[in-house]
C-alpha positions in Angstrom: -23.0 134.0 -53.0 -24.4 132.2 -49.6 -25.5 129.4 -51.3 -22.1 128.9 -52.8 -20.7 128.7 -48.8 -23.4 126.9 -47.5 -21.8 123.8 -48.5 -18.2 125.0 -47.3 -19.5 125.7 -43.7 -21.4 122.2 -43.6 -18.2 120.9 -44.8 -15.8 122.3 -42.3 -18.3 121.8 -39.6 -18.4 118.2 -40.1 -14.8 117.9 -40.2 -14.6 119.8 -36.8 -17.3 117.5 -35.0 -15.5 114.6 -36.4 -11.9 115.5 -34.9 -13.9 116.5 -31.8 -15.1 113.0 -31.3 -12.0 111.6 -32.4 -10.2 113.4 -30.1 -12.7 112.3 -27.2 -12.2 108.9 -28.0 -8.4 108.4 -27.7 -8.5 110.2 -24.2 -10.9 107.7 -22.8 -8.2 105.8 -20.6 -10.2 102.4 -19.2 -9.9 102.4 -15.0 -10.2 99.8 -12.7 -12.6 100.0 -10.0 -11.6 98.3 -6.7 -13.8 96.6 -4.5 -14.3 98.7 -1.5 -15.7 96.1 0.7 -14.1 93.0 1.7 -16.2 89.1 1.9 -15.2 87.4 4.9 -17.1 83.8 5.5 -18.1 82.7 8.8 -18.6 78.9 9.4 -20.6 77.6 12.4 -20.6 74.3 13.8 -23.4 73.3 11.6 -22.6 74.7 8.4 -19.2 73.1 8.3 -18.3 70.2 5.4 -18.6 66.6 7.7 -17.3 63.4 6.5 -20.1 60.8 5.3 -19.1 57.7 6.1 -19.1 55.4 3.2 -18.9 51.8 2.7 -17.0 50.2 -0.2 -19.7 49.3 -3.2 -19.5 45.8 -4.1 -19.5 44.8 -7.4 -21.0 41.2 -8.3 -18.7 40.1 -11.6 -19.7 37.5 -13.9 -17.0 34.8 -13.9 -15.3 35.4 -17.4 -15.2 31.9 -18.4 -17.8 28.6 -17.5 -17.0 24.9 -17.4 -18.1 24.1 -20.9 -16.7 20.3 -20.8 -13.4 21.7 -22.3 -9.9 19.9 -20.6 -7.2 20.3 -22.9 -4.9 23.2 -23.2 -5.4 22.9 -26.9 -9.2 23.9 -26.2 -7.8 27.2 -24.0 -7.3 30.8 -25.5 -5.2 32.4 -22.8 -3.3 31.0 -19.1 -5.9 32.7 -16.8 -8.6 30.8 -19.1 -6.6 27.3 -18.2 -6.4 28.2 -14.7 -9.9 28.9 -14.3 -10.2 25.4 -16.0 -8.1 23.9 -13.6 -9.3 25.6 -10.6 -13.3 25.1 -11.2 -13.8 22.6 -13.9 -14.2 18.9 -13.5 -12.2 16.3 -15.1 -9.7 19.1 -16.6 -6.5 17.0 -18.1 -4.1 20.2 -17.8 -1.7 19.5 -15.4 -0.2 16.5 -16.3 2.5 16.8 -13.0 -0.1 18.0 -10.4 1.7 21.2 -9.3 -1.4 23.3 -10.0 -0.2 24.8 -12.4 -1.9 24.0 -16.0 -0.5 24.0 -19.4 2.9 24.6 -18.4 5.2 25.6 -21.3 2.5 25.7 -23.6 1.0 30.0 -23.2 4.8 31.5 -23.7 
């Protein structure tokens, strides 16, 4: 007759650790710990930020286009190509009024 309630007690005992820890587990309410201390930062003279003094870096560009003998705006791509032409080249046949201005009317 023991043996048959052997199994009932492991039973029921199981049950009632289980709902113990359940139990244990849904009153565990997360808190938030505040500092008790505060930082403050001190600066001296010599461990404040200073301003480096800094030159501009200058760049050496490549000119975008070279006298290649070219001197008709039929021979340019773009304006800034014809006024390079114009400004640098020799013998450039561009500005047939001699305003300084080449190919006019011709880059719309």
């Amino acid at each position: 007759m023991l043996s048959q309630l052997y199994p009932i007690f492991i039973i029921g005992a199981s049950l009632f650790l289980y709902s113990e820890y359940q139990s244990s587990q849904t009153n565990k309410v997360a808190t938030i710990v505040e500092p008790r201390h505060s930082v403050e930062f001190q600066y001296s003279e010599s461990s404040r930020p200073r301003q480096i003094a800094t030159s501009p870096i200058r760049v050496q560009h490549q000119p975008a286009f070279q006298c290649d003998g070219r001197q008709h705006c039929s021979q340019m791509r773009t304006r800034a190509e014809a006024e390079f032409f114009l400004a640098s080249c020799p013998d450039t046949k561009m500005d047939g009024d001699h305003d300084g201005i080449p190919c006019e009317g011709y880059f719309l």
